[in-house]
PQR file with spaces between the fields and no chain letter, atoms N, CA, C, O and H, PARSE charges and radii, in Angstrom:
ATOM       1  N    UNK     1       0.844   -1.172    0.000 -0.4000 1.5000
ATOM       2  CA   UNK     1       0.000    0.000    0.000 -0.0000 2.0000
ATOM       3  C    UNK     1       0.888    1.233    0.000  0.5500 1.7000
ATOM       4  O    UNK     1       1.882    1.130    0.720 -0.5500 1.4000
ATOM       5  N    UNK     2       0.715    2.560   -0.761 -0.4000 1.5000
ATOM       6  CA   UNK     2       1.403    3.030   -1.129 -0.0000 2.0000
ATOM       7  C    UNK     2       0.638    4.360    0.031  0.5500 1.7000
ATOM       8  O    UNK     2      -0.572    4.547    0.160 -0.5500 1.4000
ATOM       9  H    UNK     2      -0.092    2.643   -1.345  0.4000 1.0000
ATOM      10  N    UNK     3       2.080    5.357    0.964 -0.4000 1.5000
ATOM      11  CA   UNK     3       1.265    5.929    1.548 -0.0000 2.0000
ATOM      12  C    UNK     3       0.630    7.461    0.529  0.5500 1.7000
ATOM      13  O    UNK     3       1.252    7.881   -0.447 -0.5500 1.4000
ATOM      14  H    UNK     3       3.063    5.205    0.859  0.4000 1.0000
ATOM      15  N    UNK     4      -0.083    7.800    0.805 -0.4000 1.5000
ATOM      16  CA   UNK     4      -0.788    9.155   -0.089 -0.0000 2.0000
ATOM      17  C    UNK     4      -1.370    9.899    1.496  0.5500 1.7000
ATOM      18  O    UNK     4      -1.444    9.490    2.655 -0.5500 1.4000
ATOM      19  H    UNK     4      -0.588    7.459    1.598  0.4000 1.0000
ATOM      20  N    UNK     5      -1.765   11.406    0.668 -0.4000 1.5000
ATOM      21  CA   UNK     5      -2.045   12.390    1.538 -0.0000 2.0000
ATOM      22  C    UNK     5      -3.637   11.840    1.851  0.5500 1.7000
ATOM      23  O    UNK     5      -4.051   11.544    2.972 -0.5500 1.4000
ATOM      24  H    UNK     5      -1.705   11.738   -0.273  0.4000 1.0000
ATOM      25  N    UNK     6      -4.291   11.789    0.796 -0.4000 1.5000
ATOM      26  CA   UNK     6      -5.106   11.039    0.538 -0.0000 2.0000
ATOM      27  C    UNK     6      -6.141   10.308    1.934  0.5500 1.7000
ATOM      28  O    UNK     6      -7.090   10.549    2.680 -0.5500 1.4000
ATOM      29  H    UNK     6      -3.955   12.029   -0.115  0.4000 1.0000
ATOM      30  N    UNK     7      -4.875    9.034    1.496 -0.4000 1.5000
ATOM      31  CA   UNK     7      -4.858    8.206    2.548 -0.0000 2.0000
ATOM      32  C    UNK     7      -5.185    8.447    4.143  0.5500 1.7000
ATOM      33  O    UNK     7      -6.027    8.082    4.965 -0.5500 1.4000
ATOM      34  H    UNK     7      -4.104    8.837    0.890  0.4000 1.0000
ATOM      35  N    UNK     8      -4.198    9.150    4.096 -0.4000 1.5000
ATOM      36  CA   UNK     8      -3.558    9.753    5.590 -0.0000 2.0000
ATOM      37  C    UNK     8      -4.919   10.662    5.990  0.5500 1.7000
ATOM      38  O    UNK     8      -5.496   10.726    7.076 -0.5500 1.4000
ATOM      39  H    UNK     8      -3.515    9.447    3.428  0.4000 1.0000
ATOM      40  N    UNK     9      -5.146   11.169    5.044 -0.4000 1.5000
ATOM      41  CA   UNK     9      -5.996   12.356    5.910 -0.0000 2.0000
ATOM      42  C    UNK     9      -7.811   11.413    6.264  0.5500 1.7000
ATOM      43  O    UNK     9      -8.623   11.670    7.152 -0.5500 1.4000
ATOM      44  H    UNK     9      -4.678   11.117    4.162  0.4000 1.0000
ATOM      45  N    UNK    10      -7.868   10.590    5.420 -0.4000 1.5000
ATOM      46  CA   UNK    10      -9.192    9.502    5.809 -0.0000 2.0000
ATOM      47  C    UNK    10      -8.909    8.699    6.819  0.5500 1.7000
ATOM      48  O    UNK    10      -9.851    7.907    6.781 -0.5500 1.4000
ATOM      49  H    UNK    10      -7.208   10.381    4.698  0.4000 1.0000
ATOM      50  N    UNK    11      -8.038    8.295    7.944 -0.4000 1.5000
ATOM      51  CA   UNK    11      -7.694    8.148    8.626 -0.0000 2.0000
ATOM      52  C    UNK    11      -7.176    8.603    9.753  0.5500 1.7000
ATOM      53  O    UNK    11      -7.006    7.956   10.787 -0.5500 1.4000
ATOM      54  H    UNK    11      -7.273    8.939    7.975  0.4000 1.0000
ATOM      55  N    UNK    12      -6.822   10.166    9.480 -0.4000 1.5000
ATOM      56  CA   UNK    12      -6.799   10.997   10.663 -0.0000 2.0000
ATOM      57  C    UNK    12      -7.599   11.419   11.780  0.5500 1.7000
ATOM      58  O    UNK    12      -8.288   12.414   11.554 -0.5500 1.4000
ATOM      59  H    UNK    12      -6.960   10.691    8.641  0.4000 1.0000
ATOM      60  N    UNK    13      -7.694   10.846   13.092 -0.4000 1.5000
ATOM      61  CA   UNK    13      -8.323   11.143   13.712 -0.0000 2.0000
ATOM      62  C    UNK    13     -10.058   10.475   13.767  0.5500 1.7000
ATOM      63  O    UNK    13     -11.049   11.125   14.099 -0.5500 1.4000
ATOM      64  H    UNK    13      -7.134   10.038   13.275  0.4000 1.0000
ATOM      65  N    UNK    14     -10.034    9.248   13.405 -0.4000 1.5000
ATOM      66  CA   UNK    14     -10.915    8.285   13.390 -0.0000 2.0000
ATOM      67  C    UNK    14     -10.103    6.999   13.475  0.5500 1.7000
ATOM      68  O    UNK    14      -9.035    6.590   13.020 -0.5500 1.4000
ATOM      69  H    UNK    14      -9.228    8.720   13.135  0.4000 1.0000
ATOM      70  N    UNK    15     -11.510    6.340   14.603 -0.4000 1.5000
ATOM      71  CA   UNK    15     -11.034    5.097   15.078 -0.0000 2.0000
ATOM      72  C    UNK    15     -10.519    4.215   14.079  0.5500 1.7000
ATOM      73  O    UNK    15     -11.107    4.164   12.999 -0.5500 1.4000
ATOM      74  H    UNK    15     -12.378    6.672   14.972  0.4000 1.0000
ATOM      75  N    UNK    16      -9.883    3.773   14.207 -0.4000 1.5000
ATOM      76  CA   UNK    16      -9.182    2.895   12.988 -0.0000 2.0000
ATOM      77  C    UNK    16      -8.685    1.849   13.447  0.5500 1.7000
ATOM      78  O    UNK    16      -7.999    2.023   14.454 -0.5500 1.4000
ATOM      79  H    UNK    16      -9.406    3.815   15.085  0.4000 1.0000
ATOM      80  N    UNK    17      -8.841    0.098   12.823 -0.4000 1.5000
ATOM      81  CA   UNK    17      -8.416   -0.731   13.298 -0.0000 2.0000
ATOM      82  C    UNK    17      -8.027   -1.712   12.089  0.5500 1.7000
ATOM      83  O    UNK    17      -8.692   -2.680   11.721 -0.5500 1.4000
ATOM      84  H    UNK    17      -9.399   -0.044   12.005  0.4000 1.0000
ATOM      85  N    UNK    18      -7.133   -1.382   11.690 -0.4000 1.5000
ATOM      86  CA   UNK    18      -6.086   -1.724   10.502 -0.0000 2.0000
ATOM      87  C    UNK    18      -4.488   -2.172   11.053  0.5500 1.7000
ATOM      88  O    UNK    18      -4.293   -2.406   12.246 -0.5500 1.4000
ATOM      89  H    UNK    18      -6.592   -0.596   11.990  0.4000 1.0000
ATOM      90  N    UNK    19      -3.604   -2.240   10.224 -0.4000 1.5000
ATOM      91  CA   UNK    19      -2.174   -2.341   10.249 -0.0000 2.0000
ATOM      92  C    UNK    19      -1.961   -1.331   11.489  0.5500 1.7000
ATOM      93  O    UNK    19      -2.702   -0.349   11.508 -0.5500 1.4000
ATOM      94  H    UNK    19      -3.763   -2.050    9.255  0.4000 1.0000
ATOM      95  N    UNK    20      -1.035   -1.476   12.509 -0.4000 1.5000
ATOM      96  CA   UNK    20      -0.747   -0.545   12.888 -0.0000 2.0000
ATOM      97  C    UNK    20       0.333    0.275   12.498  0.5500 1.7000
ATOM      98  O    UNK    20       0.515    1.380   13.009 -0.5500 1.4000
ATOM      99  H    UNK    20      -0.432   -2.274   12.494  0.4000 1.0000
ATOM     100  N    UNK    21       1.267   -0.334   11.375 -0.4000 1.5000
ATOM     101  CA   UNK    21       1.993    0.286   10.718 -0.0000 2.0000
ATOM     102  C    UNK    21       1.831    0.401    9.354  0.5500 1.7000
ATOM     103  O    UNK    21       0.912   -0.214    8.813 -0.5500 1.4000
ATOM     104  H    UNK    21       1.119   -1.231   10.960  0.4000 1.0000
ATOM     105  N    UNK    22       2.631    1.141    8.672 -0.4000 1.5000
ATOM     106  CA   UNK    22       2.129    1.534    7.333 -0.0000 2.0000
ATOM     107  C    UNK    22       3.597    2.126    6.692  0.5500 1.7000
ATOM     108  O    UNK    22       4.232    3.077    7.147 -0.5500 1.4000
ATOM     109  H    UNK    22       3.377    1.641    9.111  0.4000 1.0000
ATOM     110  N    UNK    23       3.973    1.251    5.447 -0.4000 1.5000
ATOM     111  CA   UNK    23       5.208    1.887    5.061 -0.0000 2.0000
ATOM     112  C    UNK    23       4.662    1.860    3.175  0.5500 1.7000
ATOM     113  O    UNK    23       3.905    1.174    2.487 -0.5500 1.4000
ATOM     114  H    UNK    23       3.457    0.479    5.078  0.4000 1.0000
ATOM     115  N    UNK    24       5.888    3.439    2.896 -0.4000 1.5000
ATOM     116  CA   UNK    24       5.760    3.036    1.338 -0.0000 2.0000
ATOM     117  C    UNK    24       7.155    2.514    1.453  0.5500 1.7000
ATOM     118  O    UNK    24       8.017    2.438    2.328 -0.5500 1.4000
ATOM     119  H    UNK    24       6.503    3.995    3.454  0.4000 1.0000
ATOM     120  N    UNK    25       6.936    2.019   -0.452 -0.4000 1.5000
ATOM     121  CA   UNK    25       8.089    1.675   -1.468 -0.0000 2.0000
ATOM     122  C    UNK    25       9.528    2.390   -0.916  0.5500 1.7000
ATOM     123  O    UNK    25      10.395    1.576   -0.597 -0.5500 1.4000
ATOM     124  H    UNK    25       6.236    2.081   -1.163  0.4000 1.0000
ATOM     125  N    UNK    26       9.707    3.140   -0.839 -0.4000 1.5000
ATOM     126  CA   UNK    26      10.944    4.164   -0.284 -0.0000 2.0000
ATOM     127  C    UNK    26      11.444    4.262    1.091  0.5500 1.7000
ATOM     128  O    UNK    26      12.448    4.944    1.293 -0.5500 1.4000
ATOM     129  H    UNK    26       9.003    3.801   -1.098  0.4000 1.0000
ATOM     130  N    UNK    27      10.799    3.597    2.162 -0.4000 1.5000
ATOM     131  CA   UNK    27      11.178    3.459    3.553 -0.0000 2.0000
ATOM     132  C    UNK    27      10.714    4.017    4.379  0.5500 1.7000
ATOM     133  O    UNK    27      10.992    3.801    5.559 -0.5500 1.4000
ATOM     134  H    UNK    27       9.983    3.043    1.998  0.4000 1.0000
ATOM     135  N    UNK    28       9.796    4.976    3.944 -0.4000 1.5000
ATOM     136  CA   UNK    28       8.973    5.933    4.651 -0.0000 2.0000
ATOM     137  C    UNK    28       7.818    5.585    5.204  0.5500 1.7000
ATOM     138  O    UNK    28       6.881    5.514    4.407 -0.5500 1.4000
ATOM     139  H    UNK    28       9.570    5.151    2.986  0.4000 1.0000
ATOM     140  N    UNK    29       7.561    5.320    6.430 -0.4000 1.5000
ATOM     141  CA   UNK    29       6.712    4.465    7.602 -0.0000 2.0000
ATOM     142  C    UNK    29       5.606    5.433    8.170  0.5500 1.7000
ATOM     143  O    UNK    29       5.898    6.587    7.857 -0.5500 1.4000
ATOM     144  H    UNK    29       8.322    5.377    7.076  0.4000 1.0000
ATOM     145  N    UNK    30       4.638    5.377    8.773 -0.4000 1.5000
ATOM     146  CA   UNK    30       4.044    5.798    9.726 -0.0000 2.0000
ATOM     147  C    UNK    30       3.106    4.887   10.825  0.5500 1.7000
ATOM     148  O    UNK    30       2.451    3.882   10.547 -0.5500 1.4000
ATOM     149  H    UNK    30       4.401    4.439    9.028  0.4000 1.0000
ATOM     150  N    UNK    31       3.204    5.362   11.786 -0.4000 1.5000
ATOM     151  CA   UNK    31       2.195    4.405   12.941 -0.0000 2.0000
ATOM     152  C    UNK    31       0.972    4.815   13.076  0.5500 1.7000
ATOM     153  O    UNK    31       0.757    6.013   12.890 -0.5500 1.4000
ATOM     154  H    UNK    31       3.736    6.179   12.011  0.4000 1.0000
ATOM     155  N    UNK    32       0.160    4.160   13.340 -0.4000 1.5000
ATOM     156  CA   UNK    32      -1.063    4.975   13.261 -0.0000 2.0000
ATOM     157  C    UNK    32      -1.954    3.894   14.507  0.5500 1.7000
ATOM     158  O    UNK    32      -1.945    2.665   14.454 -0.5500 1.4000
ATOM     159  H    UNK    32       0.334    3.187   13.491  0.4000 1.0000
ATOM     160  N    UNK    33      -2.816    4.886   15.778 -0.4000 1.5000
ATOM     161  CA   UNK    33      -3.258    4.483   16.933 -0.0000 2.0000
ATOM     162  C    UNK    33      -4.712    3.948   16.874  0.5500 1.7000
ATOM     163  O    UNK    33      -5.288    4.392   15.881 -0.5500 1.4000
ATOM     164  H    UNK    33      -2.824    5.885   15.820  0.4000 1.0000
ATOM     165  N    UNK    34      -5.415    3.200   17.567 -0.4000 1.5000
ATOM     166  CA   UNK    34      -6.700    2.626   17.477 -0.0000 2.0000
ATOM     167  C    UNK    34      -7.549    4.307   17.456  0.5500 1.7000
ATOM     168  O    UNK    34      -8.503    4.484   16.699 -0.5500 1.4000
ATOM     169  H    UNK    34      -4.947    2.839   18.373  0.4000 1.0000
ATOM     170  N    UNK    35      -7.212    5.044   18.065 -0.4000 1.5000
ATOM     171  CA   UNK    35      -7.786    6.406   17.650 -0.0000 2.0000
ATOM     172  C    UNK    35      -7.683    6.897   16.580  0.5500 1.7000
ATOM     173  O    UNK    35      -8.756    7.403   16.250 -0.5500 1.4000
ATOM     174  H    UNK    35      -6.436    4.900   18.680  0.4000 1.0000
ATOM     175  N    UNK    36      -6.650    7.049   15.587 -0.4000 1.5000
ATOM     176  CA   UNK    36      -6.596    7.300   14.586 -0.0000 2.0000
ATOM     177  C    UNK    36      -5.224    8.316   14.165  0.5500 1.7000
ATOM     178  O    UNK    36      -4.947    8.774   13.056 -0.5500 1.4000
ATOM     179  H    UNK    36      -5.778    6.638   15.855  0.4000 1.0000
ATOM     180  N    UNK    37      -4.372    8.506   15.686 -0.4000 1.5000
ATOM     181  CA   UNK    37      -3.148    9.426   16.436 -0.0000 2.0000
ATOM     182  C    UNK    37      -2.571    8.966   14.657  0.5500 1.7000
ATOM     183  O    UNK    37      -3.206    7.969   14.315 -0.5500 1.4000
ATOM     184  H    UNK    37      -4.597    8.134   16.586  0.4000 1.0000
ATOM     185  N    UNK    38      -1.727    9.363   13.691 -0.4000 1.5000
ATOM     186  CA   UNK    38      -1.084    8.840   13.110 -0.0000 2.0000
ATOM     187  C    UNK    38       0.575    9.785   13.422  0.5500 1.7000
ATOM     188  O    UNK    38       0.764   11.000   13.358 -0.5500 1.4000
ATOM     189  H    UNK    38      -1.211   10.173   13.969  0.4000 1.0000
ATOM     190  N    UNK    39       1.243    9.034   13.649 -0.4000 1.5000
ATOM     191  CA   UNK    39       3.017    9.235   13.653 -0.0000 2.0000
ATOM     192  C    UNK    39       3.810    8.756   12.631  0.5500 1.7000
ATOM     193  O    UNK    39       3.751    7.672   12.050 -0.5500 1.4000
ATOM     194  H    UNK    39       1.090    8.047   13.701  0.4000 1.0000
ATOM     195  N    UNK    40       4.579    9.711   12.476 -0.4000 1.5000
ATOM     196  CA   UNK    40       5.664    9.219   11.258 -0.0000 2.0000
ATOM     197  C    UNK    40       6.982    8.981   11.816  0.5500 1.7000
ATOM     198  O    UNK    40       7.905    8.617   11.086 -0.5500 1.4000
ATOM     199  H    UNK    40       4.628   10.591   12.948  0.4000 1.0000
């Protein structure tokens, strides 16, 4: 899964219960909390 702004922002700050991590192609990761907290 490729990350996008997209992405990120449909998931910001809603409960979310997915991967708790999330990386693209390039190494670039983010964590993201059963709340929806996302960290890079």
């Amino acid at each position: 899964m490729s990350l996008s702004d997209t992405l990120l922002r449909s998931i910001n700050g809603k409960p979310y219960s997915g991967k708790s991590e999330l990386s693209s192609r390039d190494g670039l990761s983010v964590r993201i909390s059963h709340a929806g907290t996302i960290t890079w």
